[in-house]
C-alpha positions, 0 to 999 in steps of 0.5 A: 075665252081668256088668255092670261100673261104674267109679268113682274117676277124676279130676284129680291132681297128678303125685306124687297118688294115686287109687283106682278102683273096678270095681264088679260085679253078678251073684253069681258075680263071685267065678268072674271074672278081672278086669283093668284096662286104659286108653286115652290118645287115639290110642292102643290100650287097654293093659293095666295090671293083673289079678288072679285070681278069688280074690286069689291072683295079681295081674299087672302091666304093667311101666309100673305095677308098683311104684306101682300096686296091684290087690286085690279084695273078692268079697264086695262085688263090688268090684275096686280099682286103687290108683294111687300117685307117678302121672304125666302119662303115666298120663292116660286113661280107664281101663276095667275088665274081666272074663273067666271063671276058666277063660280061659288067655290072657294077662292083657294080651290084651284081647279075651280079656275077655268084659265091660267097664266104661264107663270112668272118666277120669283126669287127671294134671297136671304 
């Protein structure tokens, strides 16, 4: 079992950066896949990023790439977004989420992420 807590979310300028926090519990967060996903309203959850149990493979939508970094430090159960030159489109609430290393689905198919934060909202003004 795993419980995720996100943290890090709030209002920025368009061009501002922001770093969300995906905070895990159980010891065995380091066997976890984690990945990031947001919801802007009506729309579906999409994915924005994922990295491996170990660091060694990260993956990103192509909406992110370049201006979004994700990273992970096991030994403080925390996985990291950091969100760079962000834009008004990237407004909604961003969830992190959590699945078993063996898992060969995609990193963007939600639904093959067995836990989920809460979710932390982000705003991006214009």
């Amino acid at each position: 079992q795993v419980q995720l807590v996100e943290s890090g979310g709030g209002l920025v300028q368009a061009g501002g950066s922001l770093r969300l926090s995906c905070a895990a519990s159980g010891r065995t967060f380091n066997t976890y896949t984690v990945g990031w996903f947001r919801q802007a309203p009506g729309l579906e959850r999409e994915f924005v990023a994922a990295i491996t149990w170990n660091g060694g493979s990260k993956t990103y939508a192509d909406s992110t790439k370049g201006r979004f970094t994700i990273s992970r430090d096991n030994a403080k159960n925390t996985v990291y977004l950091q969100m760079n030159s962000l834009k008004p489109e990237d407004t909604a609430v961003y969830y992190c989420a959590a699945r078993y290393y063996t898992s060969g689905d995609s990193y963007s198919a939600r639904n093959s992420y067995d836990y989920w934060g809460q979710g932390t909202q982000v705003t991006v003004s214009s």
